[in-house]
VMD Tcl script that draws the C-alpha trace (Angstrom):
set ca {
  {-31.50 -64.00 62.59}
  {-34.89 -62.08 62.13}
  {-34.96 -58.83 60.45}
  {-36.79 -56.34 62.49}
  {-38.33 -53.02 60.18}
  {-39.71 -50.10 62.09}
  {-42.16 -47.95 59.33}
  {-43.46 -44.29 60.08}
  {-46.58 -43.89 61.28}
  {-48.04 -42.33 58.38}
  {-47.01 -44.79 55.95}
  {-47.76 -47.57 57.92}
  {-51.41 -46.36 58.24}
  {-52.01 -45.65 54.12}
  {-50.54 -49.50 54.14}
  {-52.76 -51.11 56.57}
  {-55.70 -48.82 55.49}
  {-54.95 -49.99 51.44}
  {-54.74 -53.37 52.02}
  {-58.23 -53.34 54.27}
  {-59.69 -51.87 51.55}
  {-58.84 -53.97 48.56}
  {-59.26 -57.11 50.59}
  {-63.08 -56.95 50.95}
  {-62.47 -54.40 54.95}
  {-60.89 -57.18 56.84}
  {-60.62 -56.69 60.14}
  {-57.03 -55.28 61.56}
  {-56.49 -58.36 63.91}
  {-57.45 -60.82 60.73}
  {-55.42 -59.17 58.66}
  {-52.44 -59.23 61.32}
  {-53.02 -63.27 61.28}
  {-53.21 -63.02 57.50}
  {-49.52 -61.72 57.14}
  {-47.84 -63.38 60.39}
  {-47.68 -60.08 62.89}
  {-49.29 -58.62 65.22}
  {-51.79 -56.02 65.78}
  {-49.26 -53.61 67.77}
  {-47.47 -54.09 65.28}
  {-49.78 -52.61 62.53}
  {-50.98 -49.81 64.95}
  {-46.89 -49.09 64.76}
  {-46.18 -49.91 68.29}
  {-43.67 -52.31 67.42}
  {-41.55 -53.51 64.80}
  {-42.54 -55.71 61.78}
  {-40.62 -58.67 60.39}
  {-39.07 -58.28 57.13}
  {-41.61 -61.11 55.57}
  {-44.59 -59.85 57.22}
  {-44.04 -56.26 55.76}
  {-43.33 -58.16 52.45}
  {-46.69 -59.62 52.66}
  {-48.67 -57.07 53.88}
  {-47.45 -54.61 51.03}
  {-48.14 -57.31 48.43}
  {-51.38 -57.01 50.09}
  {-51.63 -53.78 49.67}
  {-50.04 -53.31 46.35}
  {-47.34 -51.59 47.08}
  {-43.50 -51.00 46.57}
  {-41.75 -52.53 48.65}
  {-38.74 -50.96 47.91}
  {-40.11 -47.43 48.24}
  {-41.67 -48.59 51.78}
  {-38.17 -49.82 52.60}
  {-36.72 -46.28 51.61}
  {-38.49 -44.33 54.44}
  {-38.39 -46.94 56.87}
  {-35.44 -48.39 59.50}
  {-34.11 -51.60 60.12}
  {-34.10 -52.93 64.04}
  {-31.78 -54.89 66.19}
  {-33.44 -57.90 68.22}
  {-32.96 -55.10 71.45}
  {-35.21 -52.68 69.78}
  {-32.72 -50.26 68.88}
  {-32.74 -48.47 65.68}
  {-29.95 -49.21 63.26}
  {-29.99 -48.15 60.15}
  {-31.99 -46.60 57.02}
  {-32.38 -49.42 53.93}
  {-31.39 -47.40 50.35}
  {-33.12 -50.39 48.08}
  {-31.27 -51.98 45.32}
  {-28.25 -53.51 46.12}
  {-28.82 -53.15 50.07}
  {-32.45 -54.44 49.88}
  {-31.03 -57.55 48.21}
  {-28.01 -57.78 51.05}
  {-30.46 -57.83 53.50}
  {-32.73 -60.29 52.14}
  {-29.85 -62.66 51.41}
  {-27.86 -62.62 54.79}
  {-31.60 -63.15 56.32}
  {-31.82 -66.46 53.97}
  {-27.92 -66.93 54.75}
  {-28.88 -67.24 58.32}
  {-32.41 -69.34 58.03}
  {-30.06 -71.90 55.84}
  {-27.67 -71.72 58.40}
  {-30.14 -72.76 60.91}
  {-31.41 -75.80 59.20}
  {-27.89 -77.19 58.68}
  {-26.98 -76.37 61.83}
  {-30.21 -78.66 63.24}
  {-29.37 -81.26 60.74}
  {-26.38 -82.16 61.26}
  {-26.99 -82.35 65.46}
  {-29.94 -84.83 64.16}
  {-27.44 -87.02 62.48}
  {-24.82 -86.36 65.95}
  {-27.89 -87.85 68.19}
  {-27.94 -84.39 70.33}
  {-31.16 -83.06 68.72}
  {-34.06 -85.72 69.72}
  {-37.42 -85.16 68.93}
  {-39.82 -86.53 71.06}
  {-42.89 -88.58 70.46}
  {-45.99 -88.07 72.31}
  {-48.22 -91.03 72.55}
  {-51.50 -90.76 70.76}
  {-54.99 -91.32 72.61}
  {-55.34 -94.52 70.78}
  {-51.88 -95.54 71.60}
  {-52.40 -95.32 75.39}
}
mol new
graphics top color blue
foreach p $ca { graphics top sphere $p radius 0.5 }
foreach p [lrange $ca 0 end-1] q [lrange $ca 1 end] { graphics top cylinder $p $q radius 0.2 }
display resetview
């Protein structure tokens, strides 16, 4: 399951605006491509995921821990859920996230091995 993070307005903009800066004034849609979101999503229009906020505030040298702090994680529906303290809960979060991705590839593993999960080859233009 993806971990949805909704950050204020105001501290979203001193984020996007730092890491601009210090990366030579990228452009806001190259650095949405740069850290995997989009750009409604660094205007604050919708929610980040967990590893693009993680990248962009690497990007902008930042805490993320103190960005975490003031902002709000998000169910898939969009709702708000609840506030992240850091620490302990910061680390909860990040591990049930890699709990789940694991969870994923052993789940698509193991229907390899049962035959359900096919992946198909396309013929090349040489092959045809």
């Amino acid at each position: 399951m993806a971990i949805l993070v909704r950050v204020p307005p105001d501290q979203l903009e001193g984020l996007v605006e730092a890491a601009v800066t210090k990366h030579g004034n990228l452009y806001r849609s190259e650095l949405a491509k740069l850290i995997g979101a989009s750009k409604e999503s660094l205007e604050g229009r919708t929610s980040f995921y967990l590893i693009s906020l993680m990248k962009l505030c690497g990007l902008a040298e930042a805490s993320l821990e103190d960005v975490l702090k003031k902002s709000r994680i998000v169910s898939q529906r969009g709702a708000l859920t609840r506030e992240i303290s850091g620490d302990a809960e910061l680390k909860e979060v990040i591990d049930d996230a890699l709990e789940g991705f694991q969870l994923l590839i052993s789940q698509s593993f193991r229907e390899e091995a049962k035959g359900e999960f096919a992946l198909t080859r396309f013929p090349r233009k040489k092959d045809q």
